[in-house]
FIGU-47235 format. One line per field, with one value per residue (C-alpha): residue number from 1; x, y, z. Coordinates in steps of 0.001 Angstrom, whole numbers, padded with zeros to 6 digits. Example, Ala and Ser with C-alpha at 12.3 -4.5 7.8 and 13.67 -1.06 7.14 Angstrom:
<pts>
num	c(1; 2)
c1	c(012300; 013670)
c2	c(-004500; -001060)
c3	c(007800; 007140)
</pts>
This chain:
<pts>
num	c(1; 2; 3; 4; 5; 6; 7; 8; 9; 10; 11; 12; 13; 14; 15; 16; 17; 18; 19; 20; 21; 22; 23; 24; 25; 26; 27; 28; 29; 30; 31; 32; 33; 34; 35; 36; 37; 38; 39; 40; 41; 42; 43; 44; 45; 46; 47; 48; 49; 50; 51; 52; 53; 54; 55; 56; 57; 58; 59; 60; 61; 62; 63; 64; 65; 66; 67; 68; 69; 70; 71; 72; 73; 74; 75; 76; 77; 78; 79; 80; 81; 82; 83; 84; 85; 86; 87; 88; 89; 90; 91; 92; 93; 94; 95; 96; 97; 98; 99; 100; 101; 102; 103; 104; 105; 106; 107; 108; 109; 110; 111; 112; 113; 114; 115; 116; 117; 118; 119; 120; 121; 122; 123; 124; 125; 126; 127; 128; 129; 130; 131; 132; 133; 134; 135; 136; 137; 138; 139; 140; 141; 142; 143; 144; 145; 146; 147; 148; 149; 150; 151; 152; 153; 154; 155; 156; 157; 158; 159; 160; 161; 162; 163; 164; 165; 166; 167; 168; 169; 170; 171; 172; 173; 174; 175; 176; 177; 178; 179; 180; 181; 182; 183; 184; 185; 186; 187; 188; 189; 190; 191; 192; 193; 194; 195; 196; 197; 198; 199; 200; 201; 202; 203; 204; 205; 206; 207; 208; 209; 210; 211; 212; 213; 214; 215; 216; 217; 218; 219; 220; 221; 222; 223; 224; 225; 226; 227; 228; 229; 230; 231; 232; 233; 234; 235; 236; 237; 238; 239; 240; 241; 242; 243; 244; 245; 246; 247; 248; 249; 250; 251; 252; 253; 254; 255; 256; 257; 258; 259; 260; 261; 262; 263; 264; 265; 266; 267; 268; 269; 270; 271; 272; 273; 274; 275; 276; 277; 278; 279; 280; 281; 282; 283; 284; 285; 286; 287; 288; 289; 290; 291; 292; 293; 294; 295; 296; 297; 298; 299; 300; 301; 302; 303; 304; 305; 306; 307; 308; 309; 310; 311; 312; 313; 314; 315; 316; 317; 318; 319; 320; 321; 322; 323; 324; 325; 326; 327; 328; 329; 330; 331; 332; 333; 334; 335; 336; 337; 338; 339; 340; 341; 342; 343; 344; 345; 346; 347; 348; 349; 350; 351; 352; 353; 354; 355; 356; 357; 358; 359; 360; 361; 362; 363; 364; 365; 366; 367; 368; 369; 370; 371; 372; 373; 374; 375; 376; 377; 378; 379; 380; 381; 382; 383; 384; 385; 386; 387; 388; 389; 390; 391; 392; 393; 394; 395; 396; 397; 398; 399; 400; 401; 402; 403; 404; 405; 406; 407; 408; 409; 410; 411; 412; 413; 414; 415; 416; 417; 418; 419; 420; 421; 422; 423; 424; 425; 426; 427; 428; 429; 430; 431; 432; 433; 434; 435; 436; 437; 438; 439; 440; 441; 442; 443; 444; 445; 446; 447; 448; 449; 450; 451; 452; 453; 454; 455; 456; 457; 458; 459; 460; 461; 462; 463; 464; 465; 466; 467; 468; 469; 470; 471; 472; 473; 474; 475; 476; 477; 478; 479; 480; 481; 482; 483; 484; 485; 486; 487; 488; 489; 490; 491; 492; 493; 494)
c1	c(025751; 024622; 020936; 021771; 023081; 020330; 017681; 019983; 020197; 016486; 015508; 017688; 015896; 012579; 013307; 014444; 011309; 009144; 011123; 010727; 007279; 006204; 008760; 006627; 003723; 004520; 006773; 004506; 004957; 007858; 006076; 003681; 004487; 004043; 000712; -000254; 001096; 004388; 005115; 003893; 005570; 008951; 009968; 009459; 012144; 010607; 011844; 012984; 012257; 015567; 015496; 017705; 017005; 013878; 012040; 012480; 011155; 008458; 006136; 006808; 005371; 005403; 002221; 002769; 004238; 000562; -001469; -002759; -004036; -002407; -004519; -002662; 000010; 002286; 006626; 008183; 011295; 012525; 009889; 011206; 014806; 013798; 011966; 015223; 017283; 015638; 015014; 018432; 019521; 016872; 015259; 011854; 012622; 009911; 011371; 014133; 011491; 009719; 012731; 012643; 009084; 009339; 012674; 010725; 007722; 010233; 011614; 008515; 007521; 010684; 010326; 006871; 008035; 010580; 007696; 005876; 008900; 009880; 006588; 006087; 004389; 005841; 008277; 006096; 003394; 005234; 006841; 002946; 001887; 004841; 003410; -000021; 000993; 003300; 000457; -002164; -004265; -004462; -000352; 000061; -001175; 002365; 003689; 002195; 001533; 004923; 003869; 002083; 005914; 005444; 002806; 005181; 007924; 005553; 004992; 008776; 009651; 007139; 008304; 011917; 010639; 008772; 011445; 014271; 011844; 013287; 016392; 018354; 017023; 018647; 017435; 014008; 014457; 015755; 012875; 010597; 012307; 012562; 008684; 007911; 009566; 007975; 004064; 002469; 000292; 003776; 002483; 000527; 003652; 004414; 000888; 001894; 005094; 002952; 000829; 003655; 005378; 001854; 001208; 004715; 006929; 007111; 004301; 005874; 005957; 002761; 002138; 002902; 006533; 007147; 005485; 008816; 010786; 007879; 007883; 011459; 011523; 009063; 009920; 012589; 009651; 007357; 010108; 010954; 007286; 006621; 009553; 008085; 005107; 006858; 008692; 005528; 003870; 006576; 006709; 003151; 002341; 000292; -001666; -002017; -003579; -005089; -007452; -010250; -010253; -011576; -009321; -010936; -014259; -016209; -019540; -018956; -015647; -017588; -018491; -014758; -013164; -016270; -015041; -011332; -012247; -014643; -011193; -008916; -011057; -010922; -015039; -016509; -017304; -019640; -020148; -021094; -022928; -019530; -017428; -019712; -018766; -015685; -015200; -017078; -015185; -012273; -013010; -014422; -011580; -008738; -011300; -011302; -007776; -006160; -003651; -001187; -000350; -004134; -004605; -001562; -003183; -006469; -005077; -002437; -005315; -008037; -004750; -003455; -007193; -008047; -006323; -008613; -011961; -010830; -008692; -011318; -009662; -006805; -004180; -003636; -003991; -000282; -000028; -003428; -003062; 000000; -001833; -004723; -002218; -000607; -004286; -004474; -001044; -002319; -005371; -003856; -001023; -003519; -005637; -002116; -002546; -004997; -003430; -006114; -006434; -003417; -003217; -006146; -005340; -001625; -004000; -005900; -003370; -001477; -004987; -005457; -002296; -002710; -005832; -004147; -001519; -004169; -005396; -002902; -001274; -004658; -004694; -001440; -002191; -005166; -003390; -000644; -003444; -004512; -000647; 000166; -003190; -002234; 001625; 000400; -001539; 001328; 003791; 001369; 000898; 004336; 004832; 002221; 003304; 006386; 006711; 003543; 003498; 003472; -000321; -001135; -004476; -004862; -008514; -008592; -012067; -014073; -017108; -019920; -021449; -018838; -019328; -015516; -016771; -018009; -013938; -013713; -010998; -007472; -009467; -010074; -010662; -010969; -013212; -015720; -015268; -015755; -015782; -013338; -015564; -017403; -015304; -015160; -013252; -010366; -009628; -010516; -010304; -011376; -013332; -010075; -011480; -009700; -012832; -014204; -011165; -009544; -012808; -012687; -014843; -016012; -012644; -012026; -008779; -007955; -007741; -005337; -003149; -003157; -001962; 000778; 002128; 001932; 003771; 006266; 006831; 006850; 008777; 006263; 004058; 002190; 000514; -003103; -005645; -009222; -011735; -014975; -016982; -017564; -015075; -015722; -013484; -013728; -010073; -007925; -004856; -005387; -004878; -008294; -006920; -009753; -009238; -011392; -010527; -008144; -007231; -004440; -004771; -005686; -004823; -008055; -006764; -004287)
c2	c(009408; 006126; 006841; 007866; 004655; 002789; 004807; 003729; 000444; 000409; 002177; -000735; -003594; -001944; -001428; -005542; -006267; -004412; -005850; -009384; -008729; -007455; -010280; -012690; -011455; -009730; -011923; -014209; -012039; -012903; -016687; -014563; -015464; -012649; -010266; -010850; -006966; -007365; -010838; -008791; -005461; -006368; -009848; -011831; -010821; -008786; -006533; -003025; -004444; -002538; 001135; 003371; 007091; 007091; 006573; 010155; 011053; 008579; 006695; 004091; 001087; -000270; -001649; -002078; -005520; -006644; -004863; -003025; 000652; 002435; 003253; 006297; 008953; 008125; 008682; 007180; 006117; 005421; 002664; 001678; 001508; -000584; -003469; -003731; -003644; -006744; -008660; -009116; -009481; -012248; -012812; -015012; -015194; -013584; -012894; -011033; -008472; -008345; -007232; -003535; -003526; -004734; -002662; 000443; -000684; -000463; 002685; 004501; 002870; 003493; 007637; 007867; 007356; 009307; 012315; 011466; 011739; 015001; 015894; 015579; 011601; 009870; 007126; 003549; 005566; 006219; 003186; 001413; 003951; 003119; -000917; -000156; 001247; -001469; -003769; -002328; -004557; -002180; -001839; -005424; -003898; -003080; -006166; -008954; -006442; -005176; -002087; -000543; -000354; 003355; 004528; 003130; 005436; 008466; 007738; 007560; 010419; 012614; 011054; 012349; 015366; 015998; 014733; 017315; 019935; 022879; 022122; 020165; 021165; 018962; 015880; 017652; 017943; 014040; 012988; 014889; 014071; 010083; 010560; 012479; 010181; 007569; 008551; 011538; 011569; 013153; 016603; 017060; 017116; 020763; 021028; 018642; 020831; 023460; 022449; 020994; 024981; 026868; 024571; 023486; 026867; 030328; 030264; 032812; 035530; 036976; 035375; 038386; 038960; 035002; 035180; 035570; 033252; 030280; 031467; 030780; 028027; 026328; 028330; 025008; 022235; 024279; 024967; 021390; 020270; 023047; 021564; 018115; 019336; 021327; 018518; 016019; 018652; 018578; 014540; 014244; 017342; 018812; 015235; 015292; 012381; 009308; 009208; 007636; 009845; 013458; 015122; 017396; 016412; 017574; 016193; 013207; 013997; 012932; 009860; 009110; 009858; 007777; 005044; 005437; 006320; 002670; 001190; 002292; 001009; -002070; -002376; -003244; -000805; 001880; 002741; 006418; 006454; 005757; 007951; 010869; 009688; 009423; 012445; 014336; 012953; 014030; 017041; 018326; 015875; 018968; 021566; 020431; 019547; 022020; 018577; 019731; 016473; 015865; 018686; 018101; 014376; 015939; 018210; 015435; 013183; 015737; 017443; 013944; 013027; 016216; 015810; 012925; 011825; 008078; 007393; 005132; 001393; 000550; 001006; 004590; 003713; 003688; 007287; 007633; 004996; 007023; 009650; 007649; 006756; 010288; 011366; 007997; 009131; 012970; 011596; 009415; 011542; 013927; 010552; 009453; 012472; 011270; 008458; 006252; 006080; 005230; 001197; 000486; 002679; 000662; -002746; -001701; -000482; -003845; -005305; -003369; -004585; -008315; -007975; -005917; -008569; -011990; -009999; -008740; -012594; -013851; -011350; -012007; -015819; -015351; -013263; -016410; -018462; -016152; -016023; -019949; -020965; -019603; -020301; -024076; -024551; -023021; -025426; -028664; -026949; -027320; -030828; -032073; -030244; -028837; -026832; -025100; -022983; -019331; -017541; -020823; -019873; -022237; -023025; -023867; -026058; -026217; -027953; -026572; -025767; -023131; -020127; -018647; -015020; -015479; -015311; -011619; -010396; -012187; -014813; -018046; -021073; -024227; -025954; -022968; -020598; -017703; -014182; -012713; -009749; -012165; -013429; -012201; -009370; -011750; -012822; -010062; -006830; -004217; -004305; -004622; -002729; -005561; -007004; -005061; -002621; -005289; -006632; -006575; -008256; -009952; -011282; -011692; -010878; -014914; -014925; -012555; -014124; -017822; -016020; -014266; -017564; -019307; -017077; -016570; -020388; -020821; -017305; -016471; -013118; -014138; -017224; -016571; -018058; -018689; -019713; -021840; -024436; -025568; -027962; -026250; -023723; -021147; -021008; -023394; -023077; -024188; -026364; -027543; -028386; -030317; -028351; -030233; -028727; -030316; -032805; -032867; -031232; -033064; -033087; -033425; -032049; -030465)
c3	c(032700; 033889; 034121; 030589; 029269; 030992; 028879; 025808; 026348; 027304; 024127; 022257; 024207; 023362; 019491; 019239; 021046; 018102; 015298; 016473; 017104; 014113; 012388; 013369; 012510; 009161; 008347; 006162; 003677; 002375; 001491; -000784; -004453; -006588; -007762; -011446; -012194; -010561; -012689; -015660; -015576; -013572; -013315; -016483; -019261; -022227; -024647; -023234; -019542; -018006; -018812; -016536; -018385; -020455; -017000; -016346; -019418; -020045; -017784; -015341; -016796; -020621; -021160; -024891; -024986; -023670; -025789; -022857; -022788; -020426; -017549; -016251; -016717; -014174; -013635; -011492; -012331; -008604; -008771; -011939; -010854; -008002; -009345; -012237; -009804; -008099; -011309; -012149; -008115; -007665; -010735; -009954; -006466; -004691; -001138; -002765; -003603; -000206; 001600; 000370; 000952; 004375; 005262; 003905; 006171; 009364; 008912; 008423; 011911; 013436; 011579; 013015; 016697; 016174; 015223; 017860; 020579; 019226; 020039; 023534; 022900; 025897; 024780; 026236; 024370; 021039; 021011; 020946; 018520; 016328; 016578; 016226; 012721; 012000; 012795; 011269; 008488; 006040; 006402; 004945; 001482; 000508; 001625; -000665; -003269; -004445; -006929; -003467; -002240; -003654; -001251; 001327; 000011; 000110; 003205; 004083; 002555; 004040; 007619; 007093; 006053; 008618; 011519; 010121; 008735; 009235; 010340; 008013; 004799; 002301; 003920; 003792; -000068; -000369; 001577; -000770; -003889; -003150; -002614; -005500; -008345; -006283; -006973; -007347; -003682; -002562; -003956; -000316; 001700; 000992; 002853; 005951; 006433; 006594; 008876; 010457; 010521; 011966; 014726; 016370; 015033; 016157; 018379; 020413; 017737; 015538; 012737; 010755; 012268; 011542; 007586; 006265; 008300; 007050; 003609; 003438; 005433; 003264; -000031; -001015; -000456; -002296; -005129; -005918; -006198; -008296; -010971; -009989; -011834; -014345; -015124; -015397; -017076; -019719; -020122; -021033; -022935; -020415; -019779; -016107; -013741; -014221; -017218; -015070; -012403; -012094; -009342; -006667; -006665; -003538; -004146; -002313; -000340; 002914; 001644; 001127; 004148; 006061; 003979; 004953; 008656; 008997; 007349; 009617; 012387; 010518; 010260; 006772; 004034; 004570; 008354; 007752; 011475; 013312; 010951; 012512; 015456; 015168; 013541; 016047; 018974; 017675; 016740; 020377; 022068; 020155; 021128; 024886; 025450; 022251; 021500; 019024; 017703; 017644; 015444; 013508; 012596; 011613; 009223; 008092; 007184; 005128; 003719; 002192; 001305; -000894; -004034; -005280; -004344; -005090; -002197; -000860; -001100; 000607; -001542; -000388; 003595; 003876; 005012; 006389; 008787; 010330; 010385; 012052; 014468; 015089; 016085; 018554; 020103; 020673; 022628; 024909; 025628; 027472; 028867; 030331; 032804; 034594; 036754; 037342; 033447; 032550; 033157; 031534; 028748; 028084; 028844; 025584; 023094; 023852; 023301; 019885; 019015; 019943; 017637; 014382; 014858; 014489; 011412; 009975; 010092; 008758; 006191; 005116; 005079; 002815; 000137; 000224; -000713; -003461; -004473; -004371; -006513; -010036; -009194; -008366; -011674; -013728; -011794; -012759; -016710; -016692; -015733; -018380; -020976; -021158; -023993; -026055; -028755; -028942; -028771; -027306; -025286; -022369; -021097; -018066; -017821; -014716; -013261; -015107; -011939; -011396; -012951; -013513; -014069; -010056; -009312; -008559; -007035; -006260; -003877; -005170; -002955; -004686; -002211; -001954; -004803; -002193; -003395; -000697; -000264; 000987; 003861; 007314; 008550; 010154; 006416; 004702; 006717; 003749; 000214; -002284; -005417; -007215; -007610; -010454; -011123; -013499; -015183; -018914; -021040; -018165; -018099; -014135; -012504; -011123; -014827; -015088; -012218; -013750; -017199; -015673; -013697; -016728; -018882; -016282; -016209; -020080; -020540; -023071; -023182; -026257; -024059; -022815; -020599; -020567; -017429; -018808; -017699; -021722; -022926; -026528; -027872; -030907; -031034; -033635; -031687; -028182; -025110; -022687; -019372; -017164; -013414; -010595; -007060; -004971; -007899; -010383; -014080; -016575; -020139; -022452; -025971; -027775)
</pts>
């Protein structure tokens, strides 16, 4: 009984420690000001902004009001619910929002040790697993960009799927509902509890004495994706997926999961060479040693990869990073058996993790940057000129010798003008596809960030913004604002 409470209190001790670790580190975040699409779609007040039914019936963002096209045919009206939720709670207060995101963040790290106790992971072992995730660069997506909260939640509701799959079915189906309405990558899980159900159930019967007992274990997962789909099916007349994307192209599936594979190991883009390796390592390492959980993360990972062939940017890590991890956890548990391995192998997971934390803080630092710029210009807009008409298109002028369609991306330094694909790995860990995804008209994405700011500041949707480095202007109704780096605004003409 006492031995008993000592593990408790141990476990307790051990679970503070993690929080305040990854606190410290992750908790920049909540300093990040918001992403262009979050002040856009959720926080600034528009027209048929709060809508608590027609998100089941309609999709999860109204582009309309911007006289944008929309990209995709998404519903997700738990996603929805959330962000209107938090714009009347906090309104333009940016760590309001950050708190689900990070809350969500913790539980799937706490759910993931969890797994990996339940599956013979030893605890000092699943408790660093647990922190390597939490750690992890390409985790901090979710936390400065608040829409990527919903790969979190697939995540989270595969992870309590999987840690009371079979047993407690009904938390099984909320799991899998919460990730469902929450984005449509939820459609694998069906597939990971099936994995899940071959390779840790009924191994000591035939597989044909235990087809019945899986088929109706996994008969209600399979059932409420099904009227997931029936039910999307329905809301779009049959429209299915994002209009720019072809799902289940092979062609270059390889090519993809190289790319996510040199991401997880946090190298730059395109290591094909060392995702062989990898690959092939890990492959004969589940042959050798026949790791379950080893296996298990394999499957997890080219399972959650298949549907699309875009998954390659790091918006869609969430899950495969835990599943990187599960794999990590499978491989050491067997390296922890041989004793003379086993202190050098704890030296360099605490290592790993002292390293994921410096860039994951760094990281986090450089996408405050990228957050504070457009929120600083709007602030000083404001000061000089506190009220402007409606359609008002702002140009922001800058030194001729600096080209504003070079501002790719959400970086923008105003000493250096770097391109933050550009930047080393410690401040920019992975390619962000932002850098061409929003680029219209060669109309670069800062551009989109200093527009949303200022609307948000001026309450006005109808306001626009312009980068140039020519003080002329086509328009009749406009205001040139004069922008040297480091300096203050300046008015030239109304």
């Amino acid at each position: 009984m006492k031995g008993m409470k000592n593990q408790i209190t141990n476990s307790r001790i051990l679970n503070t420690g993690l929080v305040i670790w990854i606190s410290i580190v992750l908790g920049r975040s909540f300093f990040i000001w918001f992403d262009w699409e979050t002040v856009r779609f959720f926080v600034q007040t528009r027209p048929g902004q709060y809508r608590w039914l027609s998100p089941w019936w309609s999709g999860w963002v109204d582009l309309s009001d911007y006289g944008i096209e929309v990209a995709s045919q998404t519903i997700r009206p738990l996603m929805t619910w959330s962000f209107q939720i938090e714009s009347l709670l906090f309104g333009s207060w940016a760590p309001g929002y950050h708190l689900l995101n990070f809350a969500a963040h913790l539980s799937c790290m706490f759910l993931l040790i969890r797994f990996l106790k339940k599956h013979q992971i030893s605890q000092p072992l699943a408790m660093l697993s647990g922190l390597l995730f939490a750690l992890h660069p390409l985790s901090t997506q979710p936390l400065w960009i608040l829409g990527d909260r919903a790969e979190v939640f697939v995540l989270l509701g595969g992870l309590i799927a999987l840690n009371w799959y079979p047993r407690k079915q009904w938390i099984v189906a909320a799991g899998l509902f919460t990730a469902l309405y929450s984005k449509e990558t939820a459609i694998t899980i069906p597939a990971w509890l099936l994995l899940y159900d071959l390779l840790f159930l009924d191994k000591n019967i035939s597989f044909v004495k235990s087809l019945k007992k899986r088929l109706y274990r996994l008969l209600p997962s399979f059932g409420l994706t099904a009227g997931y789909l029936l039910h999307r099916t329905l809301v779009f007349s049959g429209k299915g997926g994002y209009r720019s994307v072809d799902h289940l192209q092979f062609d270059y599936y390889f090519d993809v999961v190289s790319q996510n594979i040199a991401w997880l190991l946090t190298l730059p883009h395109g290591h094909t060479l060392i995702a062989l390796i990898v690959i092939s390592f890990v492959i004969l390492f589940s042959l050798v040693f026949k790791s379950k959980m080893v296996l298990f993360g394999i499957g997890w990972f080219f399972i959650f990869l298949l549907p699309t062939h875009n998954l390659c940017n790091k918006w869609y890590l969430c899950s495969s990073v835990a599943e990187f991890i599960a794999i990590l956890s499978g491989i050491c548990q067997q390296l922890l058996s041989f004793e003379y391995l086993r202190k050098p192998l704890y030296i360099a997971l605490y290592v790993i993790a002292t390293w994921f934390s410096f860039t994951s803080y760094a990281e986090l630092y450089h996408q405050q940057r990228n957050a504070d710029v457009p929120r600083q210009l709007a602030e000083q807009l404001k000061k000089i000129l506190p009220d402007i008409p409606q359609d008002t298109k702002v140009r922001f002028v800058l030194p001729a010798n600096l080209d504003p369609y070079e501002l790719k991306g959400h970086y923008f330094d105003p000493s250096s003008f770097i391109v933050k694909t550009d930047k080393t790995p410690i401040e920019s860990i992975v390619w962000d596809l932002n850098s061409t995804r929003y680029l219209k008209d060669m109309t670069p994405v800062w551009t989109r960030s200093v527009e949303a700011a200022i609307q948000l500041y001026y309450n006005d949707i109808s306001l626009r913004v312009i980068l140039t480095s020519s003080i002329k202007s086509k328009h009749q109704q406009h205001v040139n604002i004069f922008y040297q780096p480091g300096k203050e605004l300046e008015l030239i003409r109304n």
